[in-house]
C-alpha positions as CSV (number, residue, x, y, z in Angstrom):
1,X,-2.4,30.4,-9.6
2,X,-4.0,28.0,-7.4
3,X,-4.2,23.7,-8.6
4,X,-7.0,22.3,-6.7
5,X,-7.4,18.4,-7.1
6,X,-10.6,17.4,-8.8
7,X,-11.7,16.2,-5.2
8,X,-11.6,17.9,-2.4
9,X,-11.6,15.0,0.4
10,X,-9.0,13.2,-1.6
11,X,-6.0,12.0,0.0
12,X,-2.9,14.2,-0.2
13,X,-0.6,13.1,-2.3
14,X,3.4,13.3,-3.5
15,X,4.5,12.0,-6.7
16,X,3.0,8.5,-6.9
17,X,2.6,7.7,-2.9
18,X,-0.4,8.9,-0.6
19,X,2.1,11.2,1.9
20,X,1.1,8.0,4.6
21,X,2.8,5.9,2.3
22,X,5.9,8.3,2.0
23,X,6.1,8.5,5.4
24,X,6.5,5.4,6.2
25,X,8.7,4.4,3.5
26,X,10.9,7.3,5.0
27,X,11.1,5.9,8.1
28,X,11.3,2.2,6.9
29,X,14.2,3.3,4.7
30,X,15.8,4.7,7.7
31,X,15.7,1.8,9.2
32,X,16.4,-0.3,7.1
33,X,20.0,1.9,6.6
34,X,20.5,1.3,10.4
35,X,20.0,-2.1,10.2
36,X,22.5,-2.7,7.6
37,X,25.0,-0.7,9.2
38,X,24.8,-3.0,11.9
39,X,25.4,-6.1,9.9
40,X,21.6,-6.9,9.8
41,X,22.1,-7.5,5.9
42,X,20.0,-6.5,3.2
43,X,16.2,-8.0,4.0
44,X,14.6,-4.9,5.7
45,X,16.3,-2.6,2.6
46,X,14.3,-5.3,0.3
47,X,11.4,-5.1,2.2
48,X,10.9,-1.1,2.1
49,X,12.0,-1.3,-1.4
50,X,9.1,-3.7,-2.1
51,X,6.8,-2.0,-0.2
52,X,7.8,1.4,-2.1
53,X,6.9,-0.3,-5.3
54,X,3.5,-2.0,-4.1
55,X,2.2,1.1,-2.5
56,X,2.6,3.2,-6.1
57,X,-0.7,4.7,-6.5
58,X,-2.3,4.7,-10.5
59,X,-5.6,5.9,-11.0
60,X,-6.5,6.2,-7.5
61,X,-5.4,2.2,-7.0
62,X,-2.4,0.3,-6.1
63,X,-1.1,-3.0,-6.6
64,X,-1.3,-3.3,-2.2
65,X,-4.7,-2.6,-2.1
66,X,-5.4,-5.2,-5.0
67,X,-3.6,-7.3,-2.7
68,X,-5.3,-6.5,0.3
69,X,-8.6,-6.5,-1.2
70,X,-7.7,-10.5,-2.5
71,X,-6.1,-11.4,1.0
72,X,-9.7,-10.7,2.8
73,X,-11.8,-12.2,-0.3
74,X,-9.8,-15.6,-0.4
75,X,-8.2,-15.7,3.5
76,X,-9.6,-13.4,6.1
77,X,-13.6,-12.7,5.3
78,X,-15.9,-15.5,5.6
79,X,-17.9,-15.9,1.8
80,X,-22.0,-16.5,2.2
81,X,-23.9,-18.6,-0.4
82,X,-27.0,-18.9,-0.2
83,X,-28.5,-22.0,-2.7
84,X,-32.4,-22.2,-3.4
85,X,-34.7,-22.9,-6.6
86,X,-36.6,-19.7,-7.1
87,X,-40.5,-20.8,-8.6
């Protein structure tokens, strides 16, 4: 028995996280487990944990991308307006 997802040129995915997104909270974690071996204390741990739970995909969405998507329409893209009296 074959389970094919619904489309084709989706992204592959595992559990809740896109596998990008696994991978580099693998690597992150590993990291991070270094780092506080070495008495670098607990911020990179935070950080990958954080990032874990923003990058949890619902519905094809995520809280990060919400976030991204706000970051460029408030910061990073400039907004046009264009103000005229149509007769």
């Amino acid at each position: 028995m074959f389970i094919y997802p619904e489309n084709l040129k989706a992204k592959p995915m595992l559990w809740l996280w896109e596998l990008r997104d696994i991978g580099i909270i693998g690597v992150s974690f590993l990291l991070s487990v270094l780092a506080l071996a070495q008495g670098m204390g607990m911020p990179p741990l935070v950080i990958t944990v954080l990032y874990a739970f923003l990058a949890i995909r619902v519905d094809g969405s995520s809280i990060l991308d919400f976030l991204r998507r706000a970051a460029c329409f408030l910061f990073l893209e400039q907004q046009y307006y264009e103000w005229r009296l149509d007769p």
